[in-house]
C-alpha positions as CSV (number, residue, x, y, z in Angstrom):
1,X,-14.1,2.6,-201.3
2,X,-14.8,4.3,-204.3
3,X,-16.3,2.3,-207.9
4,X,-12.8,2.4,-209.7
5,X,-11.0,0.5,-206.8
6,X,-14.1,-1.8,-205.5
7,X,-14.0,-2.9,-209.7
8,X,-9.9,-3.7,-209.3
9,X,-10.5,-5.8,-206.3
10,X,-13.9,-7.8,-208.2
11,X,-11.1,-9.3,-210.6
12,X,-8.1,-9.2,-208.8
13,X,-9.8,-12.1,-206.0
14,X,-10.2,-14.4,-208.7
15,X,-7.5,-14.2,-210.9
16,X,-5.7,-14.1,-207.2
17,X,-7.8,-17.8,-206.4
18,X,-6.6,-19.4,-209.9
19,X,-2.9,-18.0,-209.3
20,X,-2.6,-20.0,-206.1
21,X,-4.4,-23.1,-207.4
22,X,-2.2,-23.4,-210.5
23,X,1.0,-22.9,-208.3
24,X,-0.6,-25.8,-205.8
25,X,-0.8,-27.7,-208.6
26,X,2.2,-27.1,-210.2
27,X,4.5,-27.5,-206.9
28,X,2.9,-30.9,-206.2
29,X,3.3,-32.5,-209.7
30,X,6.8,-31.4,-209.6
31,X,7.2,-32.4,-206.6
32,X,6.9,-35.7,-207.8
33,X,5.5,-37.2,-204.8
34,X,2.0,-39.4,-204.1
35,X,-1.4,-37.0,-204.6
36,X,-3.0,-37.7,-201.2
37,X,-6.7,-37.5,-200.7
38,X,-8.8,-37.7,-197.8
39,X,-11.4,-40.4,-197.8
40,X,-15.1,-40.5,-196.8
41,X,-16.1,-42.6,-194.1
42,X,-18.1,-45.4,-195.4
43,X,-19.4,-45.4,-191.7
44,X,-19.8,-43.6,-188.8
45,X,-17.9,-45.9,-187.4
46,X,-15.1,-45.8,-189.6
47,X,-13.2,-42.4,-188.9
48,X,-11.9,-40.4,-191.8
49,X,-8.3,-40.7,-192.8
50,X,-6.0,-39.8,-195.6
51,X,-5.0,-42.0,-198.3
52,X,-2.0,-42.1,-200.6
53,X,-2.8,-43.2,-204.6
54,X,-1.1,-46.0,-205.0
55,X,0.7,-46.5,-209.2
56,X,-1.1,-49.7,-209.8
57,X,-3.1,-53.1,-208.4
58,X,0.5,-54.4,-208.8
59,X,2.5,-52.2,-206.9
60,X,-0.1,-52.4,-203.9
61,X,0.6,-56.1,-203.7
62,X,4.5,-55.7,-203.2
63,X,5.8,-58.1,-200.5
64,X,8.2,-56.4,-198.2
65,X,7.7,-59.1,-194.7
66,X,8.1,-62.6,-194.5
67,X,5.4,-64.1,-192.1
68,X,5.4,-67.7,-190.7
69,X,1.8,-68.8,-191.3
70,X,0.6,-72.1,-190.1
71,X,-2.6,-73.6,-191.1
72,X,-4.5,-76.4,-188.7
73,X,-0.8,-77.0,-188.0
74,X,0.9,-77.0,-191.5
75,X,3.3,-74.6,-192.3
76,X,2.8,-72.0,-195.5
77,X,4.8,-69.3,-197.0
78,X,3.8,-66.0,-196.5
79,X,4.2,-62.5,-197.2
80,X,2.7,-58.7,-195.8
81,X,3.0,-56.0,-198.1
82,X,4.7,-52.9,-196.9
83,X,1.4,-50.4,-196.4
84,X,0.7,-49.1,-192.9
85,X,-2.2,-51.7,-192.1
86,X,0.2,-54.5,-192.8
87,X,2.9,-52.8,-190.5
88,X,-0.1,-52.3,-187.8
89,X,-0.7,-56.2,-188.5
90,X,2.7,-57.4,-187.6
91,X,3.0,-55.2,-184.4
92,X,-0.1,-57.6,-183.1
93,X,2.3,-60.9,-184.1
94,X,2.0,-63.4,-183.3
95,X,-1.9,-64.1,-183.3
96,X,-3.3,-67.5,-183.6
97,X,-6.8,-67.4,-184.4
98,X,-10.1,-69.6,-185.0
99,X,-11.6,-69.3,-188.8
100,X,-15.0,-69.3,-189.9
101,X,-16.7,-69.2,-193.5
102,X,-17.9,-66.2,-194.8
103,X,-19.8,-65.8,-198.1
104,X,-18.2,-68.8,-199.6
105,X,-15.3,-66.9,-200.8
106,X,-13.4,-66.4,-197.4
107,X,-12.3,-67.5,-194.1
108,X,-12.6,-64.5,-191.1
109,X,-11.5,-64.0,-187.8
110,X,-11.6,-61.2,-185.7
111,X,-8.7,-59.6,-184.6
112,X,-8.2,-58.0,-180.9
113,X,-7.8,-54.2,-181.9
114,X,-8.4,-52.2,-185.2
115,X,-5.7,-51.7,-187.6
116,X,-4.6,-48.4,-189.2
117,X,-6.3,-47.8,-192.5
118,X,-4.3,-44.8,-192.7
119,X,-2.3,-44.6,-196.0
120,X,-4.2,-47.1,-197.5
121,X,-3.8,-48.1,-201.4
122,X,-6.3,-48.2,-204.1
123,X,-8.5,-50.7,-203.4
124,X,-8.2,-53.8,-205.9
125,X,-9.9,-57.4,-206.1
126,X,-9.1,-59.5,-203.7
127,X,-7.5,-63.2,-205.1
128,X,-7.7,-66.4,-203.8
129,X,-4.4,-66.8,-201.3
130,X,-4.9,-62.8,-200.0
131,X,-4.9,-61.9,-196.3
132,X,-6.9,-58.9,-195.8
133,X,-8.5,-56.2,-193.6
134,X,-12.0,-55.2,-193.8
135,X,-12.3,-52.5,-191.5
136,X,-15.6,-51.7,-191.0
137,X,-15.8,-55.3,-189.1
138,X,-12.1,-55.2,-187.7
139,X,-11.5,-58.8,-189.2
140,X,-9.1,-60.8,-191.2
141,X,-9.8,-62.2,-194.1
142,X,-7.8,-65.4,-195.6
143,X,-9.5,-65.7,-199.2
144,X,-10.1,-68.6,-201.2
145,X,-11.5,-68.0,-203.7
146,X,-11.2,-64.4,-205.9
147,X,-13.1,-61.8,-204.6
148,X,-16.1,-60.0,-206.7
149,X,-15.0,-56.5,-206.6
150,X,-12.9,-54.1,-205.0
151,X,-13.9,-52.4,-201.7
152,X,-12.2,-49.2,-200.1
153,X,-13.3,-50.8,-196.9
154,X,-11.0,-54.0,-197.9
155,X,-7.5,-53.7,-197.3
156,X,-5.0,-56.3,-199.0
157,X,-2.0,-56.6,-196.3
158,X,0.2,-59.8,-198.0
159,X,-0.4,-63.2,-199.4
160,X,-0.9,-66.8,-198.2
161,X,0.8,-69.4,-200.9
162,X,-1.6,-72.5,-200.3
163,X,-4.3,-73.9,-202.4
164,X,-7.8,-72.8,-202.3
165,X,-8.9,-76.4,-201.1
166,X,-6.5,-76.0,-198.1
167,X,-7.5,-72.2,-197.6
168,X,-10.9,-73.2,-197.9
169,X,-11.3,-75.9,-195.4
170,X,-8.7,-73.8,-193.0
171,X,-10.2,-73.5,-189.0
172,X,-7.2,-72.1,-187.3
173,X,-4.2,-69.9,-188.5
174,X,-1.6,-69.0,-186.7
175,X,0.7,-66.0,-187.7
176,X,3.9,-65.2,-186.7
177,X,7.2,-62.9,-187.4
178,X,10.0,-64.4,-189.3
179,X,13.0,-65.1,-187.5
């Protein structure tokens, strides 16, 4: 290859690279879909999946499920949000499990298989009254009180609507579809 063409090709790759980027760019903004990123694992244990951003806290708290939750035998209202670990929750319906006190902010249980985090939102404080998944454990958590901070690792899936005493005190759940 002789100088003239070997200098041509020097700034034709990287004009070439930038061309593609910007049109990669371009085609997914106009696409107007979610930007999907792929998430570290914040363990080996945890394997690597692909996330969707989410528009706000807000919008990853949307109820989509009603859920019959009972609490050492009293009835709550309920909801699961419509990502893929709350969909993953459902399919294991209906579970009744034993609670135990965690940090002084929650009540866990272990479920019997790992959920999806596939597709999972931006992470956001938990609140008091929020069932989540913390998937590095593969538990449930029923919080009580507000949590300190947000955690990829923590995935909200719907909401309990009962006080923090009764959350707090809470040894057994049970949850179950809607009919």
């Amino acid at each position: 290859m002789n100088r003239a063409a070997r200098r041509a090709l020097i700034r034709a790759v990287p004009a070439a690279a930038l061309l593609l980027i910007v049109t990669a760019c371009t085609s997914d903004a106009s696409a107007g879909g979610p930007a999907s990123a792929s998430a570290s694992p914040a363990s080996s244990e945890r394997p690597q999946t692909s996330t969707s951003v989410a528009p706000s806290a807000s919008a990853d708290r949307s109820t989509a499920m009603a859920i019959r939750v009972t609490i050492d035998g009293r009835p709550v209202d309920a909801t699961l949000n419509d990502s893929p670990a709350a969909h993953d929750f459902a399919d294991l319906l209906p579970l009744t499990l034993d609670l135990e006190d965690f940090h002084q902010t929650e009540r866990i249980a272990y479920l019997p298989r790992r959920l999806t985090t596939s597709g999972a939102p931006d992470p956001v404080v938990p609140r008091a009254g929020d069932l989540a998944y913390y998937a590095p454990w593969g538990n449930l958590a029923l919080f009580y009180r507000d949590g300190d901070s947000a955690s990829a690792d923590l995935l909200v899936l719907g909401h309990v609507d009962a006080d923090a005493d009764r959350l707090g005190t809470a040894d057994r759940i049970t949850v179950e579809a809607a009919s």
